[in-house]
KOLKOLPA-611045 format. One record per residue: residue in three letters; y, x negated, z of N, C-alpha, C in turn. Coordinates in steps of 0.1 Angstrom, whole numbers. Each point is the difference from the previous one (the first is absolute). Layout:
BEGIN
GUKE  resn     nv     nu     nw    cav    cau    caw     cv     cu     cw
GUKE   ALA      Y      X      Z      Y      X      Z      Y      X      Z
...
END
This chain:
BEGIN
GUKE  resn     nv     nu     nw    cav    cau    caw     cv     cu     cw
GUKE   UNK    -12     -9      0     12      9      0     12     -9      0
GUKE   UNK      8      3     -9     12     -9     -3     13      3      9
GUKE   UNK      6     -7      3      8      3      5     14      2     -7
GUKE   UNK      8      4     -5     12     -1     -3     18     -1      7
GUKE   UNK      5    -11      4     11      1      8     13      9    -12
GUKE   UNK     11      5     13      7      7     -3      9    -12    -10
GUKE   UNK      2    -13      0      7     -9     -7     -8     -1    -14
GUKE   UNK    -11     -2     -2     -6     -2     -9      0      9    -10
GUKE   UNK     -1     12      5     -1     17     -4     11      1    -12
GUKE   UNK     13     -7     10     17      5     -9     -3    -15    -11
GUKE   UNK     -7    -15     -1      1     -2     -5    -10     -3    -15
GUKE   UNK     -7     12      4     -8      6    -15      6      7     -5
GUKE   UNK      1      7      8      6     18     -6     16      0     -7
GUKE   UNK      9    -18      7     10      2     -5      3     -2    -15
GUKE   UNK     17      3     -3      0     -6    -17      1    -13     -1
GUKE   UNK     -2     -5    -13      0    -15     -1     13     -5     -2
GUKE   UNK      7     -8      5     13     -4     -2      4     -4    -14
GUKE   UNK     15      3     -3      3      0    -13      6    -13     -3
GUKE   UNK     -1     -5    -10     -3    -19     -2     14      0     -7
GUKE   UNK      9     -8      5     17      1      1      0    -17     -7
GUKE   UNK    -13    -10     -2      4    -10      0     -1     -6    -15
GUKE   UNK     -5    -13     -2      2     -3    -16    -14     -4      2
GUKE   UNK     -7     -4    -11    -15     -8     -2    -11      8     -4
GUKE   UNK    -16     -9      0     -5     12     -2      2      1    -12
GUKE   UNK     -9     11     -8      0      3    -11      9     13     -1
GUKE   UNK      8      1     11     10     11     -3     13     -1     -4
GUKE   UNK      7      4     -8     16      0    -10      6     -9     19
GUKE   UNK      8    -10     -9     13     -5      8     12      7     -1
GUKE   UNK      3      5      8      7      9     10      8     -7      5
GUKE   UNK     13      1      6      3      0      9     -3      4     17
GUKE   UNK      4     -6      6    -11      3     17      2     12      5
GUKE   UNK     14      1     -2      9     12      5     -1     15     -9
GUKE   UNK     -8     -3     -9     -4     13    -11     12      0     -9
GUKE   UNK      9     -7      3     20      2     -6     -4     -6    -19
GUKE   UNK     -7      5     -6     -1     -5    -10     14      3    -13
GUKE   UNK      6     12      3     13      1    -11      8     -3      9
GUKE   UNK      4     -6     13      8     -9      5     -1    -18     -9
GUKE   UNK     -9     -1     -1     -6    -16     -4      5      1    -12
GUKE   UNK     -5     14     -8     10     -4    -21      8      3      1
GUKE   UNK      8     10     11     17      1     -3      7    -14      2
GUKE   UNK     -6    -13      8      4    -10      7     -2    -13    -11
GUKE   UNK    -13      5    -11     -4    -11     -6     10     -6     -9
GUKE   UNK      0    -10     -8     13     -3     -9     -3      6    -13
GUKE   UNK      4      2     -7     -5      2    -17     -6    -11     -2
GUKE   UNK     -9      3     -9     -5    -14     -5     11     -7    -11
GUKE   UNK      8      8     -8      9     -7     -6     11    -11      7
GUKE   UNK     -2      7     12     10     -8     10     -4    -16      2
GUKE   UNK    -15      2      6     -8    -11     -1     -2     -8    -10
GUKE   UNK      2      2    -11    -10     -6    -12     16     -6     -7
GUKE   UNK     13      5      1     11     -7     -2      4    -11      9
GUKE   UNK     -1      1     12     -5    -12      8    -11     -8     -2
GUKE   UNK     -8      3     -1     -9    -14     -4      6     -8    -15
GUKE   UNK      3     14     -7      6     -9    -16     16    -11      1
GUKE   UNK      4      5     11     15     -5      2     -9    -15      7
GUKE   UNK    -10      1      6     -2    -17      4    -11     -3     -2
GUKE   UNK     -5      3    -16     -3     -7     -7     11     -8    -11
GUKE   UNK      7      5     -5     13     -2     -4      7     -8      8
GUKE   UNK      4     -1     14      5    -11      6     -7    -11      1
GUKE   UNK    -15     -1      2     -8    -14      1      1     -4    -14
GUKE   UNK      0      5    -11      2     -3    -13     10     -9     -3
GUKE   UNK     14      3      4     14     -5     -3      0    -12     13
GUKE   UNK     -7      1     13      0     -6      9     -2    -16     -7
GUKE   UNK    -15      5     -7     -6    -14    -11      9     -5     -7
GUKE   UNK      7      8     -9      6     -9    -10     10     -5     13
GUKE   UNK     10      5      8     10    -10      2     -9    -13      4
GUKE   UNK    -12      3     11     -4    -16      1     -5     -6     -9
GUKE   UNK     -2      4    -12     -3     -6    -13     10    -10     -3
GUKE   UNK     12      9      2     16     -4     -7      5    -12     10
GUKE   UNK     -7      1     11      6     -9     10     -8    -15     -4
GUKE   UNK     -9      1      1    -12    -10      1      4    -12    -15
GUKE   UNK      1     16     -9      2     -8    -15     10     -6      0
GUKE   UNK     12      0      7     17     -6     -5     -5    -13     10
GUKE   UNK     -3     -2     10     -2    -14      8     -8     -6     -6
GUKE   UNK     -8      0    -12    -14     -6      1      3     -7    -11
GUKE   UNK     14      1    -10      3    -11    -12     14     -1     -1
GUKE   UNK      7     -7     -7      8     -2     -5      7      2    -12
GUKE   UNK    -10     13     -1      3      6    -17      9     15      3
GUKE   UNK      2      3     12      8     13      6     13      2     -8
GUKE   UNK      3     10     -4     15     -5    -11      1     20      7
GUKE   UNK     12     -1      3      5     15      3     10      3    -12
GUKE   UNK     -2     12     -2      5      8    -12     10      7      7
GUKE   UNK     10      6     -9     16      9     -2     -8     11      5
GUKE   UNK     -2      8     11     -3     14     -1     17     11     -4
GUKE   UNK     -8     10     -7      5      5    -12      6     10      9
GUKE   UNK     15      5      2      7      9      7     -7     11      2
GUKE   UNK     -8      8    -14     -1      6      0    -13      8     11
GUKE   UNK     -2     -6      8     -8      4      7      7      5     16
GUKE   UNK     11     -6      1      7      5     11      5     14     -3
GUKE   UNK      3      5    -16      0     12     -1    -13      8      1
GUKE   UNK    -11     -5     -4    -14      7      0     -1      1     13
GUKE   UNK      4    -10     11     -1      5     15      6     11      7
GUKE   UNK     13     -1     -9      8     20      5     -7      5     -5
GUKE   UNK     -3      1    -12     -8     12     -3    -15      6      7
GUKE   UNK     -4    -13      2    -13      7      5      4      4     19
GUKE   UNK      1     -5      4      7      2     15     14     13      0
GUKE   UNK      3      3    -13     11     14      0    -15     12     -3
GUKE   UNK     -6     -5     -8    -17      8     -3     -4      4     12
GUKE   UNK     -1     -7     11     -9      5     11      9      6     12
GUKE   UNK     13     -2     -2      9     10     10     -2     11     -8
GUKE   UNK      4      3    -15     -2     15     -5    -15      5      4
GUKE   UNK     -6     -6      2    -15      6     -1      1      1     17
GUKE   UNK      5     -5      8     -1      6     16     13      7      0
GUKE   UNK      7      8     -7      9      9      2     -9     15     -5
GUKE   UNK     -5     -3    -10    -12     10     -7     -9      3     11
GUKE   UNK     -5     -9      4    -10      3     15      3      9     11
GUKE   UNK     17     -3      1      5      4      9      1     15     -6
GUKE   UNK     11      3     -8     -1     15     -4    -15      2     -4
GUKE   UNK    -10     -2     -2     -8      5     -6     -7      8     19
GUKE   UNK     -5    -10      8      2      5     16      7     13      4
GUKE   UNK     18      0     -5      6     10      6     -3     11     -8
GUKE   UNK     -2      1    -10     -3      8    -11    -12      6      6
GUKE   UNK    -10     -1      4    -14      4      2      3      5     13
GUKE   UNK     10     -1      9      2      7     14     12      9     -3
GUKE   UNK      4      3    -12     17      5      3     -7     14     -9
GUKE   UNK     10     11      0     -2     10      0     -5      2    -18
GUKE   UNK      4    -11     -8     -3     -1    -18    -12     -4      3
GUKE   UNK     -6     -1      6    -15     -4     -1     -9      0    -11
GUKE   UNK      5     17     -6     -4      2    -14      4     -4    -16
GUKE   UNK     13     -5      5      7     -5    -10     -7    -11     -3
GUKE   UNK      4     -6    -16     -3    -10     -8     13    -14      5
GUKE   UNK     -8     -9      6     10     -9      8      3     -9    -14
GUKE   UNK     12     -2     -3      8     -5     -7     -8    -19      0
GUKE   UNK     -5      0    -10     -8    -19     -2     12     -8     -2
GUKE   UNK     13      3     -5      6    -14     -3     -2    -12      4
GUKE   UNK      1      0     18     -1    -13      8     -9     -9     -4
GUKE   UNK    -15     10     -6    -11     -5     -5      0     -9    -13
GUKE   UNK      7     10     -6      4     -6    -15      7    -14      3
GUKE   UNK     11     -3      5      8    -11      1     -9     -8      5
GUKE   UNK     -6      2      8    -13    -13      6     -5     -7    -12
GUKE   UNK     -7     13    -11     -7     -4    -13      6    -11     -6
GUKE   UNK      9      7     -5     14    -11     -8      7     -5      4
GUKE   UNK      0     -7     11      6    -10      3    -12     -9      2
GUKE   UNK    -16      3      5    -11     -8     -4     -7     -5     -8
GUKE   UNK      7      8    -15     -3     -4    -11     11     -9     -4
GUKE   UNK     11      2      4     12    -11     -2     -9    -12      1
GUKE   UNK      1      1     14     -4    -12      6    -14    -12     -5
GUKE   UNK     -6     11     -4    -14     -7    -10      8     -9    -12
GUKE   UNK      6     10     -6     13     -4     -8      8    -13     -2
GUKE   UNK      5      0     11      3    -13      3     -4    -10      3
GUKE   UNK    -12      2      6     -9    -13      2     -9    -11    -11
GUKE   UNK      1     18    -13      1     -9    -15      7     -8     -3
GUKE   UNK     15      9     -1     13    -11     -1     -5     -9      3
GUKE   UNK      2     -6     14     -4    -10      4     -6    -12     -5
GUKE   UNK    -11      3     -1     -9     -8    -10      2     -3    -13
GUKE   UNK      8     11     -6      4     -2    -15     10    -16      3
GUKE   UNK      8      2      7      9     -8      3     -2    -12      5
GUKE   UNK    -12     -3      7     -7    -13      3     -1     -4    -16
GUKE   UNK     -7      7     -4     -6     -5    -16     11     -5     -5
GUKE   UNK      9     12     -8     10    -11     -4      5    -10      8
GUKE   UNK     -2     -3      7      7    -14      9    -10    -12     -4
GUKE   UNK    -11      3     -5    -13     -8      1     -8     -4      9
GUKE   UNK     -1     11     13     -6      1      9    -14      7     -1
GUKE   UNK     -8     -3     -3    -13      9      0     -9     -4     13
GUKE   UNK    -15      6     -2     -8      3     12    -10    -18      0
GUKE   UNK      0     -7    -10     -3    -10      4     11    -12     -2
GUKE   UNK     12      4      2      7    -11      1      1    -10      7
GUKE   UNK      3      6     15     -7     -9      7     -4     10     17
GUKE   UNK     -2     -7     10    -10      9      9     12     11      9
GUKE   UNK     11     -2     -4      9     10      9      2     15     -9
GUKE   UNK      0     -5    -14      1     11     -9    -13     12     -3
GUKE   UNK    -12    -14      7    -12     12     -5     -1      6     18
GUKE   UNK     11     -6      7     -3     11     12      6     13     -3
GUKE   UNK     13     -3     -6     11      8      3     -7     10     -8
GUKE   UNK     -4      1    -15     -4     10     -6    -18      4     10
GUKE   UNK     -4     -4      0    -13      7     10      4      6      9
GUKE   UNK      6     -3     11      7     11     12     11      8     -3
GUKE   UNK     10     -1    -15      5     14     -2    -12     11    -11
GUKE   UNK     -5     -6     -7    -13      5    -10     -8     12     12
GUKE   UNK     -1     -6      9    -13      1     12      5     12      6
GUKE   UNK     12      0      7      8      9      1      4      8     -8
GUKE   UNK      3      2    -13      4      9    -12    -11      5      0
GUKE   UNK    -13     -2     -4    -15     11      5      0      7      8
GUKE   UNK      2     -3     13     -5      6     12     23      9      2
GUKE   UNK      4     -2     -8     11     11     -1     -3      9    -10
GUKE   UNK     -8      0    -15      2      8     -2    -12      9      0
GUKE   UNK    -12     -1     10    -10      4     11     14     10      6
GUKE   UNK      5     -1      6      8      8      6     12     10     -9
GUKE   UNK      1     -2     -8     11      5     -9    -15     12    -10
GUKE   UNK    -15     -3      1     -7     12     -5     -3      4     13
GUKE   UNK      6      1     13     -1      5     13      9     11      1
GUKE   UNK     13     -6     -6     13     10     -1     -5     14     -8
GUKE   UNK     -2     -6    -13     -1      9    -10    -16     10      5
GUKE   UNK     -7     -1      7    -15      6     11     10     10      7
GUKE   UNK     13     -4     11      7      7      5      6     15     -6
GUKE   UNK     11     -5    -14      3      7    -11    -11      8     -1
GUKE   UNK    -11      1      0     -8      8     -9     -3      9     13
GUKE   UNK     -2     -3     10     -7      6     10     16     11      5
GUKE   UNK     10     -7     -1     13     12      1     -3     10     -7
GUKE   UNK      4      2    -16     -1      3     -4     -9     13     -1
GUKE   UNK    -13     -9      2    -12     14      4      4      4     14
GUKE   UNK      7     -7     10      2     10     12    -12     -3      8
GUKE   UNK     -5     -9     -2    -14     -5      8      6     -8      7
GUKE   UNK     11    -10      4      1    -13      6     -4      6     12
GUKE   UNK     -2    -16      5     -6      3     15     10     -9     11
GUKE   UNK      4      0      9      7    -12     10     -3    -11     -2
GUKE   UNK    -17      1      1    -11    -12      6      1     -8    -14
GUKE   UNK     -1      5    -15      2     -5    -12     11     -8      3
GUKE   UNK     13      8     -1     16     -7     -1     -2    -14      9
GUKE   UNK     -8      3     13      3    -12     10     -6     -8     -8
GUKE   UNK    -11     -5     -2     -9     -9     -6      4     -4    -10
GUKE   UNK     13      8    -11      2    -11    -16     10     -6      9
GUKE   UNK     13     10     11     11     -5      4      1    -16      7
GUKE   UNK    -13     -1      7     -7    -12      7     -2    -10     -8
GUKE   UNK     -9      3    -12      0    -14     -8      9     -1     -9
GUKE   UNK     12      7     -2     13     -3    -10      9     -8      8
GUKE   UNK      1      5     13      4    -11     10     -5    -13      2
GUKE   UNK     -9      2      0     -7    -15      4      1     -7    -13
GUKE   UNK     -2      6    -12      5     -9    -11     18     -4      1
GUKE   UNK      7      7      2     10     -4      4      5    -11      9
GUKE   UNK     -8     -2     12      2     -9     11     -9     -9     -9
GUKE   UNK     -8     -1     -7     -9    -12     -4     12     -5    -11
GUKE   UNK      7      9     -9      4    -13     -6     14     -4      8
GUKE   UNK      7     -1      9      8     -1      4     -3    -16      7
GUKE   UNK    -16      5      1      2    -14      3     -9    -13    -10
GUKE   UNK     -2      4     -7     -1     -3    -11     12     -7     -6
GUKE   UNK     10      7     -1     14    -10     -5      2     -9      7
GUKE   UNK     -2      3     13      6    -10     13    -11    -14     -6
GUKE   UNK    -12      2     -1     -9    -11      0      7     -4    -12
GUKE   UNK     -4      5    -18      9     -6     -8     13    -10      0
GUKE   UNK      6      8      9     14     -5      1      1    -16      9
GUKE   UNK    -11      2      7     -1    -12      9     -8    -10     -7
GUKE   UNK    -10      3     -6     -7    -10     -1     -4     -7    -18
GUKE   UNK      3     13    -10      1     -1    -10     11     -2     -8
END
């Protein structure tokens, strides 16, 4: 004859506790059950994935300056070249490009909280970013046209084939961002833009902007 205690009794008969934790072949969860707390909190992945591209892009340019560095000490064949005016104007332009494009950001924000919510928000700010981006590509041909006639080309000697590689390098990865602008344009247009979109091209039009800024500064110093 078995005995059964009153403790034992409540702990058969009770329910089995509900598993709050992570492992196991059961879905990871949060502990707290708070799972649409965790994706309202998460980042976009666009958010992420422009961050990792912004530094891969800086370890990139990191290289060449120590390329640039290493290479000018290591001969006696270093000859620095006329840099061409025209790039101090390509510097307003692109750095006037990324205030319009954070003024656009800005109304585009008040716009989506203000009572036109429905309204078609006016793109100009957007447009000027474009063309004055495409200027600026623009001019960084000049540029080079203008080495040439001088008789400056890419193997002339080792300052000239920096100077064209790190504005070349940079003219890519600008007009990567200028088919970023025109992705924006389109997405107005249809009335689809999203915040999280705007933030992510706004982010790396900027960061192209701070990157060549100093880009001239290195030019200017060392080539």
């Amino acid at each position: 004859m078995s005995v059964v205690t009153e403790s034992a009794r409540h702990t058969v008969v009770g329910p089995a506790p509900a598993h709050v934790g992570n492992g196991g072949r059961r879905n990871i969860v949060p502990g707290n059950g708070r799972l649409r707390t965790l994706q309202r909190n998460s980042p976009p992945p666009g958010s992420s994935a422009i961050w990792v591209g912004i530094a891969a892009i800086t370890m990139m340019f990191a290289a060449f300056t120590s390329a640039l560095v290493v290479r000018q000490g290591s001969g006696p064949d270093w000859q620095h070249i006329a840099i061409p005016r025209v790039l101090f104007l390509n510097t307003l332009l692109l750095v006037a490009s990324s205030v319009s494009l954070e003024v656009f950001r800005r109304k585009f924000s008040a716009h989506r909280m203000g009572p036109e919510a429905e309204m078609r928000l006016n793109p100009r700010w957007l447009y000027a970013s474009l063309v004055m981006g495409m200027l600026f590509v623009a001019g960084q041909y000049a540029a080079w046209l203008q080495l040439r006639r001088e008789g400056v080309y890419v193997a002339s000697n080792p300052s000239s084939s920096f100077f064209y590689v790190l504005t070349a390098a940079h003219a890519v990865h600008v007009i990567g961002g200028l088919g970023g602008l025109l992705y924006l344009i389109y997405l107005l247009r249809s009335q689809v833009l999203r915040r999280t979109t705007l933030d992510v091209a706004a982010t790396y039009w900027h960061f192209m902007g701070a990157l060549w800024v100093y880009l001239l500064a290195l030019i200017c110093v060392k080539l």
